[in-house]
N, C-alpha and C positions, 0 to 999 in steps of 0.2 A: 549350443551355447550353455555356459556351466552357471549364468549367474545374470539369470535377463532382470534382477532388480540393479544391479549396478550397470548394466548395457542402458535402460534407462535414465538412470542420473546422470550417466554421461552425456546419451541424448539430449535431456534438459540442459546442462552445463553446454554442450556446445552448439544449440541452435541460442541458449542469449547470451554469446558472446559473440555470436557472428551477426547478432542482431535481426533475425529471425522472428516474425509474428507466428508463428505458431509449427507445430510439429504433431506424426502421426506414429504413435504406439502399437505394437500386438496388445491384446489385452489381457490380459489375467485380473483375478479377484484381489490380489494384493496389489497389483500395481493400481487398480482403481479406488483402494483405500486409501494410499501413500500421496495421491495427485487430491483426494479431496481432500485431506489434511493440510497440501499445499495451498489448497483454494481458502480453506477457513481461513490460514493467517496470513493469506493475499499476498503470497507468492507466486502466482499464477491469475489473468486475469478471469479464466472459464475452462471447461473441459469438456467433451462429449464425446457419447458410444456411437462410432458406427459398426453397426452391424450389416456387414456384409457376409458375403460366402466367400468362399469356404474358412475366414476367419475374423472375428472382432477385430475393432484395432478402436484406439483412443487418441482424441485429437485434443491436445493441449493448447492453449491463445496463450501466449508469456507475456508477462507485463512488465512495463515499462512505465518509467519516470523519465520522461525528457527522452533522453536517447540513452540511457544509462536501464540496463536491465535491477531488476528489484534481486536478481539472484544472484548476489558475487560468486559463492563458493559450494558447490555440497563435497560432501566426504562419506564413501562408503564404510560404515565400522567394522558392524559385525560380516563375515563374508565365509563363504561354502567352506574351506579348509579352516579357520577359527572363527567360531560363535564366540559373539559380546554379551553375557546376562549379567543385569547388574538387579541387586536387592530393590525394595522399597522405597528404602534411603539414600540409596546411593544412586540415584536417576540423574545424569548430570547436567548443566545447565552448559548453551553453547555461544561464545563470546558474550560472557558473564548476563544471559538472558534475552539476548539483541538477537541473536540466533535459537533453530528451534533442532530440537531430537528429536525423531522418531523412533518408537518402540512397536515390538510386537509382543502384545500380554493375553494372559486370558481372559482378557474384557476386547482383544480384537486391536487392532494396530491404533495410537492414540497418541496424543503429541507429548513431550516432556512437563508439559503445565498440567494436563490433566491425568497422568499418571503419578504426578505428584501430590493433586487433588483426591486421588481416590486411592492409593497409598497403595501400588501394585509398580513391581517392577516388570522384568522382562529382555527379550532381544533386541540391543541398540542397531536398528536396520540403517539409519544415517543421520547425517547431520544435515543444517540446510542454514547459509545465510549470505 
């Protein structure tokens, strides 16, 4: 696989449109910073490690409103053949703030509010709303 953080968004994207309580991940260190950043702004309703042999895997609960998933759309940016780095300033806000970016900075993967907060840009890893 050339790009298991976009095999994941996808995952996510189509266990809640199929309506889906929940889904099971490989796991990596990025992919469990990107899923608790989903969880801070309750996009997701919970997440947990299992550790099994011979490999982790990460299990997602999706949340829902009524029967309508809370996650319309994500979009991968930046990807293996072009990387997205934006300055500082130029961190962008997604369906003018209704939606969240992810970034990957040297302060560790952080959402577009608080890399805005602490005035670091970085790699646009996705969008999410």
């Amino acid at each position: 696989m050339t790009d298991p953080i976009a095999d994941m968004i996808i995952r996510i994207k189509n266990a809640s449109m199929a309506g889906r309580k929940d889904l099971v991940l490989p796991h990596s260190k990025l992919k469990e910073e990107i899923i608790k950043i989903l969880k801070i702004n309750n996009y997701i309703e919970d997440y947990q490690i299992i550790d099994e042999k011979p490999q982790k895997n990460i299990k997602i609960i999706l949340k829902y409103v009524g029967k309508l998933s809370v996650i319309t759309d994500v979009k991968r940016v930046s990807k293996p053949g072009r990387r997205i780095y934006v300055k500082a300033g130029e961190v962008p806000q997604t369906l003018n703030g209704y939606g969240l970016t992810i970034l990957s900075s040297n302060q560790g993967v952080i959402d577009d509010k608080a890399a805005r907060k602490a005035k670091v840009g970085g790699e646009i890893i996705c969008q999410i709303w």
